[in-house]
C-alpha positions in Angstrom: 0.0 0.0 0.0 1.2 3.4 -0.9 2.4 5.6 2.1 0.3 8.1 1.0 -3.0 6.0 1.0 -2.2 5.4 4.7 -3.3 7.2 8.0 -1.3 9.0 9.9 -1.7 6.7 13.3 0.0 3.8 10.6 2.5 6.2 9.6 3.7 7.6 13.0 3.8 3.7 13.9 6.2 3.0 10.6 8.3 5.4 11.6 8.7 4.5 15.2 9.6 1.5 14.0 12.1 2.2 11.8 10.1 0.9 8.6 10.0 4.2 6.8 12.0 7.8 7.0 10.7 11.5 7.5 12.2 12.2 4.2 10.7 9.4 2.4 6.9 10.1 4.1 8.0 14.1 2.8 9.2 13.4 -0.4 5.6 10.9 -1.3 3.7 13.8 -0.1 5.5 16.5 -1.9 5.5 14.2 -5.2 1.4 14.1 -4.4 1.2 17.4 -4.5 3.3 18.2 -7.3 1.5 15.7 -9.9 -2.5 16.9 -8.2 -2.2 20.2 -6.8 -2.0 21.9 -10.4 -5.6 20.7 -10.3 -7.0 21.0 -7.1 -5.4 24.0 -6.1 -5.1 22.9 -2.3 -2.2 24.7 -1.6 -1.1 28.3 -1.5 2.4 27.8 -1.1 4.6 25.1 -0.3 8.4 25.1 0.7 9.8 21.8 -0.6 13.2 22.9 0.6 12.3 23.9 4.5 10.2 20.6 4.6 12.9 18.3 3.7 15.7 19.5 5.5 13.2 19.7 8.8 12.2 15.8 7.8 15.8 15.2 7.6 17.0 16.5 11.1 14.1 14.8 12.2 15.5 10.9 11.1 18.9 12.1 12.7 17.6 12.8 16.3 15.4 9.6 15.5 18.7 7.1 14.6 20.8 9.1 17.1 18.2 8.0 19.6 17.1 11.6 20.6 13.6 12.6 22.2 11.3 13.3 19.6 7.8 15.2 20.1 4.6 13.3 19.5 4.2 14.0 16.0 8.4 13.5 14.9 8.0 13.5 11.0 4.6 13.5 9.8 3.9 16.3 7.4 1.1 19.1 8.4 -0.4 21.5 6.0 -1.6 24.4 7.7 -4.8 27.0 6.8 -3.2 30.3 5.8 -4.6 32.2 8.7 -2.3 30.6 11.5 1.5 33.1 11.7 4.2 31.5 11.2 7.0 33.7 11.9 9.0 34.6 8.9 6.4 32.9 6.4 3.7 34.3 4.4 0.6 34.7 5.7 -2.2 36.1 3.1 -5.7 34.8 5.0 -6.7 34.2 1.2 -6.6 38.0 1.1 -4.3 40.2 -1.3 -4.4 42.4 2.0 -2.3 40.1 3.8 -0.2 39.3 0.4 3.4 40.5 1.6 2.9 39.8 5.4 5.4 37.7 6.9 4.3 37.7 10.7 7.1 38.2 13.3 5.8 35.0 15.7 4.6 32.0 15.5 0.7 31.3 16.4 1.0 28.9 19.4 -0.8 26.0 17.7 2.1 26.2 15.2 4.9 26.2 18.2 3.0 23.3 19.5 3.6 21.6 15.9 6.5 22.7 15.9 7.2 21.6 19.4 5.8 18.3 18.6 8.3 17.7 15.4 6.0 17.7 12.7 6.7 18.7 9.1 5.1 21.7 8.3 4.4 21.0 4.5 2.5 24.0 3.5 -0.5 26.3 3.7 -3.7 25.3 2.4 -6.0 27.7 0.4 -9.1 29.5 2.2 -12.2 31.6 1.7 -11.0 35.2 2.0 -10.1 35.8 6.1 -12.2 32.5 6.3 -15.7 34.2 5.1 -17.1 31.8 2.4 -18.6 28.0 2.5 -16.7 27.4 -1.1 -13.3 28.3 -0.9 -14.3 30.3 -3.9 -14.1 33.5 -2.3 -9.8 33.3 -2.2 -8.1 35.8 -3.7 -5.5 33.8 -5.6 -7.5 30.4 -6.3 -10.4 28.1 -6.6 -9.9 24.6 -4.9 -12.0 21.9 -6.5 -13.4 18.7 -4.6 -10.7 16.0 -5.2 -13.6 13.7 -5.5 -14.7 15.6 -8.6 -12.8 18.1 -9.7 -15.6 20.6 -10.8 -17.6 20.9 -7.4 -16.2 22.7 -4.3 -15.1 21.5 -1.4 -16.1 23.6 1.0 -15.0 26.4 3.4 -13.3 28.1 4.4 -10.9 25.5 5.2 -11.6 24.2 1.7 -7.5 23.8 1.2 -6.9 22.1 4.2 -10.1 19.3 3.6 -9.1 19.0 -0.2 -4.9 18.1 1.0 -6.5 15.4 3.2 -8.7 13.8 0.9 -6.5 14.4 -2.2 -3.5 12.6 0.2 -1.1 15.6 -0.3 -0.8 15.7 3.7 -1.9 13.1 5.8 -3.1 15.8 8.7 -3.8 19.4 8.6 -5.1 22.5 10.6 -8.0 24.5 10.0 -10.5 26.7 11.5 -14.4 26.9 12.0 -16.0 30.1 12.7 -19.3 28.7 11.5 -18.4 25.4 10.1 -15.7 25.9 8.1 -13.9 22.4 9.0 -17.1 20.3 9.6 -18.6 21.5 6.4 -15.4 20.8 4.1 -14.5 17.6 6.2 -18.4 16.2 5.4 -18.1 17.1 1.5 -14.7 15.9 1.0 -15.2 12.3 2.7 -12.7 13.0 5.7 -12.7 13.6 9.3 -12.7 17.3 10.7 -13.4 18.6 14.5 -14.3 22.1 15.7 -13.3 22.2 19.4 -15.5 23.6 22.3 -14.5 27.5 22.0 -11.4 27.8 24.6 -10.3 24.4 24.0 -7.5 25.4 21.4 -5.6 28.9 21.5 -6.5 31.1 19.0 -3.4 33.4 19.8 -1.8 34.4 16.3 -5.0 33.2 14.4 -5.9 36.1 12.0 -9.2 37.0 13.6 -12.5 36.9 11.7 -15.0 36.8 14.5 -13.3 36.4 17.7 -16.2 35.0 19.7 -16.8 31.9 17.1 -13.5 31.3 15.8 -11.9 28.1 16.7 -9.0 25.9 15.6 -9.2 22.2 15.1 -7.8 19.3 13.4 -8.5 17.6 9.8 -7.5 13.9 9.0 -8.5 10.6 7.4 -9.8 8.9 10.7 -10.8 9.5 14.2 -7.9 7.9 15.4 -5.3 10.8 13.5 -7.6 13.7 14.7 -7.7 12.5 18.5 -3.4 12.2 17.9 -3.5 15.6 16.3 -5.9 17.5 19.1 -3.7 16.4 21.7 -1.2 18.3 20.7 -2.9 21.0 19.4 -5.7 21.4 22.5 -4.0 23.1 25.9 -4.6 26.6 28.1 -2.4 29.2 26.7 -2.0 32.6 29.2 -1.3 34.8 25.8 -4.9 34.4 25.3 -7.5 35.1 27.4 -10.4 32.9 26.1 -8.4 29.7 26.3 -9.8 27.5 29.3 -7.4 26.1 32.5 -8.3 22.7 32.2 -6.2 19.4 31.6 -6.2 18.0 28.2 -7.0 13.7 27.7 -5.1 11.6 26.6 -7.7 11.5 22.8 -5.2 9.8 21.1 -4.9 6.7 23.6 -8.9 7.2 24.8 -10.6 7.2 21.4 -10.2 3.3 20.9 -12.7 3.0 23.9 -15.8 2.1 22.9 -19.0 4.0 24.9 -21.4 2.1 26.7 -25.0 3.1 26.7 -24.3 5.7 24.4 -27.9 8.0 24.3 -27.8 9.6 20.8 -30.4 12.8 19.8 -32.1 13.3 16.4 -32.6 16.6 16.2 -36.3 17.0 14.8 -35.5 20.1 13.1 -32.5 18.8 11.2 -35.3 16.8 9.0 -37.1 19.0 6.8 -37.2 20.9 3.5 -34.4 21.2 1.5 -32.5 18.3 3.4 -31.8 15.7 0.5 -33.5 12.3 0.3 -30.0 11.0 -0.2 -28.4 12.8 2.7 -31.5 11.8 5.0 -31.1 7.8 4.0 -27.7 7.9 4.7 -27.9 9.6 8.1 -30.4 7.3 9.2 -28.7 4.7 8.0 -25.8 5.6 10.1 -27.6 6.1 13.2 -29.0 2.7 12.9 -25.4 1.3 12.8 -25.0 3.2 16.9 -27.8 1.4 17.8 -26.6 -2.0 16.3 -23.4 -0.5 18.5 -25.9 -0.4 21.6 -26.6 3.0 21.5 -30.2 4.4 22.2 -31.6 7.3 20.0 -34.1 10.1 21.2 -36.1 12.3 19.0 -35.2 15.9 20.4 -35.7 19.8 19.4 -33.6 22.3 19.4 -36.2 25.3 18.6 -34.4 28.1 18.3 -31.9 26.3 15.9 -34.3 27.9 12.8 -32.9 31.3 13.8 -29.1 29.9 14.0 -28.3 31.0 10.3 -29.9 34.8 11.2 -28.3 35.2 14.2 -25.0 34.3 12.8 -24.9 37.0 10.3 -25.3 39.6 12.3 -23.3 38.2 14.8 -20.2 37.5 12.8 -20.2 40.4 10.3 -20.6 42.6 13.2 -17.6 41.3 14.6 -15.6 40.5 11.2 -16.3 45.3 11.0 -14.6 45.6 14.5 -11.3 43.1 13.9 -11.0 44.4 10.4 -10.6 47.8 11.3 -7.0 47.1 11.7 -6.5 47.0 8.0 -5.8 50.5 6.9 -3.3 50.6 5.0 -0.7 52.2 7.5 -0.5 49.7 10.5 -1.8 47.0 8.4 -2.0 45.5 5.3 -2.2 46.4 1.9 -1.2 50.0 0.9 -1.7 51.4 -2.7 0.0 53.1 -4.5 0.9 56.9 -4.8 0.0 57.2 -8.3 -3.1 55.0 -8.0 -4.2 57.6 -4.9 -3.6 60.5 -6.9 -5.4 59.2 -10.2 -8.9 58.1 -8.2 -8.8 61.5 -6.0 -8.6 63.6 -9.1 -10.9 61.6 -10.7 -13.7 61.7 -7.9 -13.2 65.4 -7.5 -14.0 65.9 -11.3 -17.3 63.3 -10.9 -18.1 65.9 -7.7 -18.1 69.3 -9.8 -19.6 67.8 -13.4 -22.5 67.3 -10.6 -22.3 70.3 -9.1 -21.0 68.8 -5.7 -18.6 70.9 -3.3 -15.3 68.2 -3.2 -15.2 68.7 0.6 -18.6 66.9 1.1 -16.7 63.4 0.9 -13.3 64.8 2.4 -11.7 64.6 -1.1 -8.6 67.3 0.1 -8.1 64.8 2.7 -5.3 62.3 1.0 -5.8 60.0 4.3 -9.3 59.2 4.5 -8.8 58.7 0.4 -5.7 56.5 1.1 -7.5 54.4 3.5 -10.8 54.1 1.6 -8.6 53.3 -1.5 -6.0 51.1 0.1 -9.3 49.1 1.3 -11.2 49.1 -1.4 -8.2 47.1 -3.6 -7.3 44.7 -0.7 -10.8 43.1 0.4 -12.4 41.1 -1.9 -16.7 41.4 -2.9 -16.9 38.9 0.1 -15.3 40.7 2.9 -16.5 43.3 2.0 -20.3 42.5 2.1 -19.9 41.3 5.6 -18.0 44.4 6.6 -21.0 46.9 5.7 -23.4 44.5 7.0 -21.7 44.5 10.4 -20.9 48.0 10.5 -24.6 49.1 9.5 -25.5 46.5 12.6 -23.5 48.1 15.0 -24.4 51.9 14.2 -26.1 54.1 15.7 -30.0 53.3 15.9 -29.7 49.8 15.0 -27.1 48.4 17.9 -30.2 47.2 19.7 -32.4 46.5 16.8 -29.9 43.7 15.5 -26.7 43.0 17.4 -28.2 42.9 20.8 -31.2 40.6 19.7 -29.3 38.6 18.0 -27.0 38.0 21.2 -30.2 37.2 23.1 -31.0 34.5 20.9 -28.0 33.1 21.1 -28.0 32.9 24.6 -31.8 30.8 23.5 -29.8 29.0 21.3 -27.1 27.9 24.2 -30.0 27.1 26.0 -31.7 24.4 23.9 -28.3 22.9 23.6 -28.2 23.0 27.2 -31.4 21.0 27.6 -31.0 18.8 25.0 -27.7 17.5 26.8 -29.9 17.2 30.0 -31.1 14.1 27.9 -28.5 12.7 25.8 -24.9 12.4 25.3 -24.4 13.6 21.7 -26.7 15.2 19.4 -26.6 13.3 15.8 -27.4 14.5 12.5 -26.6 15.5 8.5 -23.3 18.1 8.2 -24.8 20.1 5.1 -28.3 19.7 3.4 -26.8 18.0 0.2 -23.5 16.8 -1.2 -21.2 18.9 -3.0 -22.2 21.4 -4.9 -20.8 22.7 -8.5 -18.4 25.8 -8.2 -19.7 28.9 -9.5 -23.3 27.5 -8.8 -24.0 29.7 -5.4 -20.9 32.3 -5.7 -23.4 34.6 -7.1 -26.2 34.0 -5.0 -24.7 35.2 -1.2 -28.2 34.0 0.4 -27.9 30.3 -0.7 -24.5 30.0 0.1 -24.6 31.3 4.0 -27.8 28.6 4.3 -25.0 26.0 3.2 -24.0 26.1 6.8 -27.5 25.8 8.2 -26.5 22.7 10.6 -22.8 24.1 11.8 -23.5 27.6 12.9 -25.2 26.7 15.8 -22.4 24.7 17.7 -20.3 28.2 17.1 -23.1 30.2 18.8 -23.7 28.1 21.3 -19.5 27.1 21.9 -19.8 23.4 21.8 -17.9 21.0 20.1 -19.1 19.3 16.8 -17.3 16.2 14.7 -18.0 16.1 10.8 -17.0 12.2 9.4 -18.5 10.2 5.9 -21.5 8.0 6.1 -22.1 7.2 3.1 -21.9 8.3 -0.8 -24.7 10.2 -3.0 -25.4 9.1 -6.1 -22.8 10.8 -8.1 -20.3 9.1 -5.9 -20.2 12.6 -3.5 -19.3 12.2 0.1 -22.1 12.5 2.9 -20.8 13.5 6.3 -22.5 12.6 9.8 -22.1 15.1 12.2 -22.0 14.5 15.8 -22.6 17.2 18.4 -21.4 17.2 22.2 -21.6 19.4 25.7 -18.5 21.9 26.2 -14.7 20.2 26.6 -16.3 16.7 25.9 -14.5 16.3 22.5 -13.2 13.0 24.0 -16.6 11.8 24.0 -16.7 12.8 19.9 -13.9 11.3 18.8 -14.6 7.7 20.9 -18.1 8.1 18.8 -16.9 8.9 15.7 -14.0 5.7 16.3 -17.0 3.0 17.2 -18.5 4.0 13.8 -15.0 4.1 11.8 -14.5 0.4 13.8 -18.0 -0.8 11.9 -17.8 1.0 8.7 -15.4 1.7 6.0 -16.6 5.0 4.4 -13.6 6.4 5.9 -11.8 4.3 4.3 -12.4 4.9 0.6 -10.5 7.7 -1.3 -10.4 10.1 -4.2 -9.4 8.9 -7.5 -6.4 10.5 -7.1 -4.9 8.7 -4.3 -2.6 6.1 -5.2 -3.3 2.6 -4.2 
């Protein structure tokens, strides 16, 4: 079997015993990516050079009999929203295109820390707002299972280098389902923590009260080994929880006993594909073959979820973008370009009889700042930035951003009960398989109901597991998605291992992975 067809648990275990090198696991990875990256697009950028000498150093402190961290020599790609000090970071965004942060996010010292080969960083919706990966502002990633449909977002980069085999783990980020979505349409595993679990120092912000970092693999089994060393309290920032972290990688083999499942009422509706609905219920009739019991529940206020979210994340997507002005931040244009559209605006202003000083034309700043914005933010980001600033001015605070906390606090709530009476909540990741690119990128309203089963575990700050199920008809992924009560992500992954154990969806792969 081709190293690249294997996990990363089988890997790490070939390597610890001697069976295979760093440089060898690097070098089929790299060759991956260099014969199917020109077509999916996965990657951003990827430093062939760094990653082999770092594999290499790695196999000398392994022969010399050295201590090596948990993950010594398996290859990483990471979402390029994470700083990595010294490296490129765009966030998808031409904004970001010449920054090269001076620090390293902690979940990449941790990776670093733990000896793993960083391999690359993955493609993304524009600072993570998009459920495509369409909304980038250097490339389209396509669905390694078929090549002309998306595959998801915003970690689209980081699900495609999994199920594609370029990288046998990788990092992403879910602000409102942007690893469960990709993980579910790409036929891979992906978890969003509970919010605190991970740090989220030196992750470029979108909205700070959803964001979350989390791991993206083939199995259970790799994410559990990948959480644990991602997961961990981190003083330089403030939302990350005190709390010991398991042991997921040695607990998720553990089967649970009298597992009490919930089938969210709600989830089984309109628009939900007759496909996607077979195969879910085909799944959770394998957990009770497993001995697990399954209760019909409600979460009520769930309907609002998508709403609430985009008010709530826009609003906050206005305040951290702020930053990117052109002077302390981020793209700055040029002097000539500057001059060109101020003269240009002032002559528009008197052919319409307009005094210039009525939009602060004589004031190069505010022009170099509007300007400077205007060419670094994509149509995406900037949507989201004028719907959150019009939701946080003056007259409609209350109106919009205030109610829509409220109901998130409903939201919480329902989840809240609803764990009162079962263990994990069970249900479809997205409403259909994956769809064609270019089919919603015009159509802003269909896309954000893409994520119409993920927000709600951001809102409401639980964890949420995305795995396959089954396939669709055209021979699409389905995900399963699996829902559980703040820091019980150990719970998730033992679930999502029972059903790995007694099915083999996880199992199959793209086309493009070699056999």
């Amino acid at each position: 079997m081709s190293l690249a067809r294997q996990s990363a648990t089988e890997l790490l275990a070939l390597l610890n015993a001697g069976q295979t090198t760093s440089v060898a696991l690097t070098e089929t990875f790299l060759d991956q990516i260099k014969q199917h990256d020109p077509q999916v697009k996965a990657f951003l950028r990827v430093d062939q050079q760094a990653a082999l000498a770092r594999a290499a150093d790695i196999d000398q402190r392994r022969r010399a009999g050295k201590p090596l961290g948990r993950l010594a020599g398996l290859p990483v790609a990471i979402k390029d929203l994470l700083c990595t000090k010294g490296e490129i970071t765009t966030c998808g965004s031409k904004m970001l295109e010449h920054f090269a942060p001076p620090y390293d996010a902690t979940v990449i010292a941790k990776l670093k820390a733990a000896d793993a080969v960083l391999i690359g960083k993955t493609n993304m919706d524009e600072f993570a707002m998009g459920g495509s990966t369409e909304n980038s502002a250097y490339q389209k990633t396509a669905n390694p299972w078929d090549l002309e449909r998306t595959p998801g977002g915003s970690s689209g980069g980081a699900a495609a280098a999994i199920a594609a085999a370029m990288a046998p783990l990788s990092v992403g980020s879910d602000t409102g389902g942007s690893i469960r979505q990709p993980a579910g349409l790409c036929g891979i595993t992906g978890l969003k923590p509970t919010y605190g679990r991970v740090s989220r120092y030196g992750l470029v912000a979108f909205a700070s009260s959803l964001d979350q970092i989390g791991p993206l693999a083939q199995t259970a089994e790799d994410t559990a080994l990948l959480l644990e060393v991602l997961a961990g309290h981190d003083p330089l920032d403030s939302t990350s929880i005190d709390r010991p972290v398991p042991k997921y990688s040695e607990t998720v083999k553990q089967p649970l006993k009298g597992l009490r499942l919930g089938l969210v009422r709600e989830h089984f509706g309109p628009g939900l594909e007759a496909e996607v609905e077979q195969a879910v219920r085909s799944a959770v009739d394998v957990y009770r073959s497993l001995g697990a019991t399954v209760k019909d529940i409600s979460l009520p206020h769930g309907k609002y979820g998508v709403a609430t979210y985009y008010i709530i994340a826009p609003c906050e997507a206005s305040s951290n973008l702020a930053r990117y002005d052109g002077v302390h931040y981020g793209h700055r244009t040029d002097e000539k370009k500057l001059e060109s559209a101020i003269a240009q605006r002032r002559a528009t202003l008197q052919a319409a009889g307009r005094h210039a000083e009525s939009e602060a034309v004589d004031n190069p700043l505010v022009w170099m700042y509007r300007q400077s914005r205007a060419e670094g933010f994509g149509p995406e980001v900037k949507r989201r930035i004028m719907l959150g600033t019009y939701a946080l001015s003056a007259g409609y605070y209350d109106a919009y951003y205030l109610k829509a906390l409220k109901v998130r606090r409903l939201i919480r709530n329902d989840y809240d009960a609803a764990f009162a009476e079962v263990d994990l909540i069970v249900g479809p990741v997205t409403t259909a398989t994956a769809f064609k690119l270019g089919e919603k990128v015009n159509d802003p309203l269909s896309m954000y109901l893409v994520d119409l089963y993920t927000v709600s575990a951001n809102l409401a700050g639980v964890g949420g597991i995305a795995f396959p199920c089954g396939f669709g008809a055209g021979g699409l992924p389905i995900g399963l998605q699996l829902q559980a009560p703040p820091f019980e992500e150990e719970r998730l992954l033992r679930a999502a291992h029972m059903f790995q154990q007694a099915t083999d969806w996880h199992q199959r792969r793209a086309p493009m992975v070699p056999a």
